[in-house]
Structures are given as structure tokens and as C-alpha cells.
DSSP file (Angstrom, degrees, kcal/mol; ACC not computed):
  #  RESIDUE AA STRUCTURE BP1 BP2  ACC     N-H-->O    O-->H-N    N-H-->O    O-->H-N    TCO  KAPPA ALPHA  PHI   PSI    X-CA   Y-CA   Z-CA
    1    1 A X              0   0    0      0, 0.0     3,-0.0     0, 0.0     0, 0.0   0.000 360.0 360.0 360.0 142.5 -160.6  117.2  154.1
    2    2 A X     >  -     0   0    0      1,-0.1     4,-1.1     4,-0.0     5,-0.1  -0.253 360.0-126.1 -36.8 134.3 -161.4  118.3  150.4
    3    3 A X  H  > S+     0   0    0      3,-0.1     4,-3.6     2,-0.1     5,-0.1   0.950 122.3  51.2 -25.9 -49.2 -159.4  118.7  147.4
    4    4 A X  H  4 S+     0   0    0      1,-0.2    -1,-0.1     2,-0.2     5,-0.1   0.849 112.3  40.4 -73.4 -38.7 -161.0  122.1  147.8
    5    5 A X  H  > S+     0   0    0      2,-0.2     4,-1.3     3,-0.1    -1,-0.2   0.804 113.8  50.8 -70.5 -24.2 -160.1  122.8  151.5
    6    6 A X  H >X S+     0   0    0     -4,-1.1     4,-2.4     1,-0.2     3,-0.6   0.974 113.3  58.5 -76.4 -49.9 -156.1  121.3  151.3
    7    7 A X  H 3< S+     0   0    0     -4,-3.6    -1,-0.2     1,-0.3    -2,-0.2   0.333 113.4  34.5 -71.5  10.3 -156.3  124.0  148.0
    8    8 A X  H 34 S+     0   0    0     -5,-0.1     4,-0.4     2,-0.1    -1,-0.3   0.725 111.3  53.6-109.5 -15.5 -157.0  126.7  150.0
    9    9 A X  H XX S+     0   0    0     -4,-1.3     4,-2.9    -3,-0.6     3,-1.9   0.941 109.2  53.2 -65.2 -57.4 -155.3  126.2  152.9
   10   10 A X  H >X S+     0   0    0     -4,-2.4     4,-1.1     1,-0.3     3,-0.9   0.985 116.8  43.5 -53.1 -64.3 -152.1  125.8  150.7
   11   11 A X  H 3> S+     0   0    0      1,-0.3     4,-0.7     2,-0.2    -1,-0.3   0.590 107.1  58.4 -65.2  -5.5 -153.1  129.2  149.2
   12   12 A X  H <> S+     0   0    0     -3,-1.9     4,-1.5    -4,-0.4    -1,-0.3   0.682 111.9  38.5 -69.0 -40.4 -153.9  130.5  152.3
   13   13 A X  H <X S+     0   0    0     -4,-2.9     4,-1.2    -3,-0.9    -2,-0.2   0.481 107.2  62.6 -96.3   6.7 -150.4  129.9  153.5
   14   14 A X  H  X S+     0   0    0     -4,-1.1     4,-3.0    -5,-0.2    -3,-0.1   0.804 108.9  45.7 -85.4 -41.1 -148.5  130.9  150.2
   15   15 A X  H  X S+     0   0    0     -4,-0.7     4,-2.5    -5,-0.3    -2,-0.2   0.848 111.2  51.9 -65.3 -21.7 -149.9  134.4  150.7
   16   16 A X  H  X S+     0   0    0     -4,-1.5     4,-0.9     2,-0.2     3,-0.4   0.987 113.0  44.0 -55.3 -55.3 -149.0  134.3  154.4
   17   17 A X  H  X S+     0   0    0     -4,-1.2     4,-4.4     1,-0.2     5,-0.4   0.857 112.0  55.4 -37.7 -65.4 -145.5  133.4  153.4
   18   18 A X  H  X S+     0   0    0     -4,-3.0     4,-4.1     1,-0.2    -1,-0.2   0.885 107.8  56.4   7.4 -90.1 -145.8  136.2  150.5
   19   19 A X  H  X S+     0   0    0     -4,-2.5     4,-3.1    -3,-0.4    -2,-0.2   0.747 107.5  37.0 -38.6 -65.0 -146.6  138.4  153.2
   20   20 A X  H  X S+     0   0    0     -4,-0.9     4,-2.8     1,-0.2    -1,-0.2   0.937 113.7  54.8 -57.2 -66.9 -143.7  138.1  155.5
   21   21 A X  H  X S+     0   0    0     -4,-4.4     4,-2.8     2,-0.2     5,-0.4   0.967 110.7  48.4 -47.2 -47.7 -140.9  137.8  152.8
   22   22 A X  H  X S+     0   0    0     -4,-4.1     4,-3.6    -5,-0.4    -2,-0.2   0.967 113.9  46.0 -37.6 -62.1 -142.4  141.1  151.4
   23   23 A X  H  X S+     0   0    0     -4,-3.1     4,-2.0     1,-0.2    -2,-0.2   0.935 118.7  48.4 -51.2 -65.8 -142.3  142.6  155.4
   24   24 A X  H  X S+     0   0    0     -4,-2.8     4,-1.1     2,-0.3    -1,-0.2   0.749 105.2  49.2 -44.2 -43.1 -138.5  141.1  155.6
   25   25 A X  H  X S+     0   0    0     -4,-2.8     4,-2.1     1,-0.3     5,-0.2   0.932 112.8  52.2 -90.1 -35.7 -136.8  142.2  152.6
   26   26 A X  H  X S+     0   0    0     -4,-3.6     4,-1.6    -5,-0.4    -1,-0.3   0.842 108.8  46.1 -54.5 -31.4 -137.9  145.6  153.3
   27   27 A X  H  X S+     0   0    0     -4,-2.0     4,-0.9     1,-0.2    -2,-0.2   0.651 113.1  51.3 -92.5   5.0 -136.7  145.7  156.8
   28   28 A X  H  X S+     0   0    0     -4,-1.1     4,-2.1     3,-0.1     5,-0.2   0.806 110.6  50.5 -87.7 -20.0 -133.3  144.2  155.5
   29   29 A X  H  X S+     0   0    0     -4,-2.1     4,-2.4     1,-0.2     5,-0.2   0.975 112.8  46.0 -95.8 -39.0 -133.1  147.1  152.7
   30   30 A X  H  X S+     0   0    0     -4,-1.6     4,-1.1    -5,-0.2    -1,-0.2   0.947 114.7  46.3 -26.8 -56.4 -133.8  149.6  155.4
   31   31 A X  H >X S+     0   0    0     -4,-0.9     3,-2.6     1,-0.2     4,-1.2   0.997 109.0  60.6 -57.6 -68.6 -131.1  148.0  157.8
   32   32 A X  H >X>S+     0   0    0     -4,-2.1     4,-4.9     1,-0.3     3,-1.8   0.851 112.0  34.3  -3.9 -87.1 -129.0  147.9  154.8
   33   33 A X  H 3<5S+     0   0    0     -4,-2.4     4,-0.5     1,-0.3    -1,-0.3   0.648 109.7  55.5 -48.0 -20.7 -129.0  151.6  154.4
   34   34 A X  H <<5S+     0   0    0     -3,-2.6    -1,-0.3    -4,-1.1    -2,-0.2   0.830 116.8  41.6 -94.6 -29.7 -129.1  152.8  157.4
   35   35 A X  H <<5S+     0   0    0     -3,-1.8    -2,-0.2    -4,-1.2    -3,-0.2   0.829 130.3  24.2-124.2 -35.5 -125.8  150.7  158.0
   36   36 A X  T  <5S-     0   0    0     -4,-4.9    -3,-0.2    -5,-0.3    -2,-0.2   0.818  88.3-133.2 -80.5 -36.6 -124.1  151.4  154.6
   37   37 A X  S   <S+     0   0    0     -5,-0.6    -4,-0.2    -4,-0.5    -3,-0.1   0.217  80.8  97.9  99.5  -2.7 -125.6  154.7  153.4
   38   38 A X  S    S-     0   0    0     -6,-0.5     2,-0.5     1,-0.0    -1,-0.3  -0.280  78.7-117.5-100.5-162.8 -126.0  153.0  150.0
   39   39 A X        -     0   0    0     -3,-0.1     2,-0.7    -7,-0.1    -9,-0.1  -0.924  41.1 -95.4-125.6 140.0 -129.5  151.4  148.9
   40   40 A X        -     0   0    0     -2,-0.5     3,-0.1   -11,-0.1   -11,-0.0  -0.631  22.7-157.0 -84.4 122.3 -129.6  147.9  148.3
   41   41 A X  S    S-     0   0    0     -2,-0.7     2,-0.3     1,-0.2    -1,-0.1   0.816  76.5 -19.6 -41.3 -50.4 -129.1  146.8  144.8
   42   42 A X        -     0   0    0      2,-0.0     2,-0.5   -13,-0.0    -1,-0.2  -0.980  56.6-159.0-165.9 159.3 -130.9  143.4  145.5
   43   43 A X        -     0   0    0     -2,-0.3     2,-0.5    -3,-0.1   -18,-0.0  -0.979  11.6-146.5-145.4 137.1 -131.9  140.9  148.6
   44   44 A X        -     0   0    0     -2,-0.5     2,-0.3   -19,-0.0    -2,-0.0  -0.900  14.4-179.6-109.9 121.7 -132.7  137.4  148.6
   45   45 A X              0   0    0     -2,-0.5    -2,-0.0     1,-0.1   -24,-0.0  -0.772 360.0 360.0-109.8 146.9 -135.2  135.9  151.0
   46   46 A X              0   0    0     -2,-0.3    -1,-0.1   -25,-0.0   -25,-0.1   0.022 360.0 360.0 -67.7 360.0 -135.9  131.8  150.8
């Protein structure tokens, strides 16, 4: 492999990652609400 192919692959899989945390912390601030009534203030995804 490339420099150029290991540096996209890695940026191919930072955005996946991206991606997912985005989809998660929205369906925790949903759960959140639905389960308190309140909106969440703040969530922290690894």
C-alpha cells in the first residue's frame, strides 16, 4: 500500500466513525427526552 491509500483509508474511516457518533448522540438525546421530559444539556460519545 501507499502513503496515499493508508491516508485515505484512515479518512475514510474517521468520517465513518463521524458518522455513527453523529447517528448515536442523537438517538441518546431523543431517548433522553422521551424518558425525562427535559432536553439534554450535553452527551458524550468516545
Amino acid at each position: 500500500m501507499t502513503k496515499e491509500e493508508v491516508l485515505a483509508r484512515f479518512k475514510a474511516a474517521k468520517e465513518k466513525k463521524r458518522q455513527c457518533v453523529e447517528r448515536l448522540e442523537e438517538k441518546m438525546r431523543v431517548t433522553y427526552e422521551k424518558r425525562t421530559g427535559k432536553p439534554a444539556k450535553y452527551t458524550f460519545v468516545l
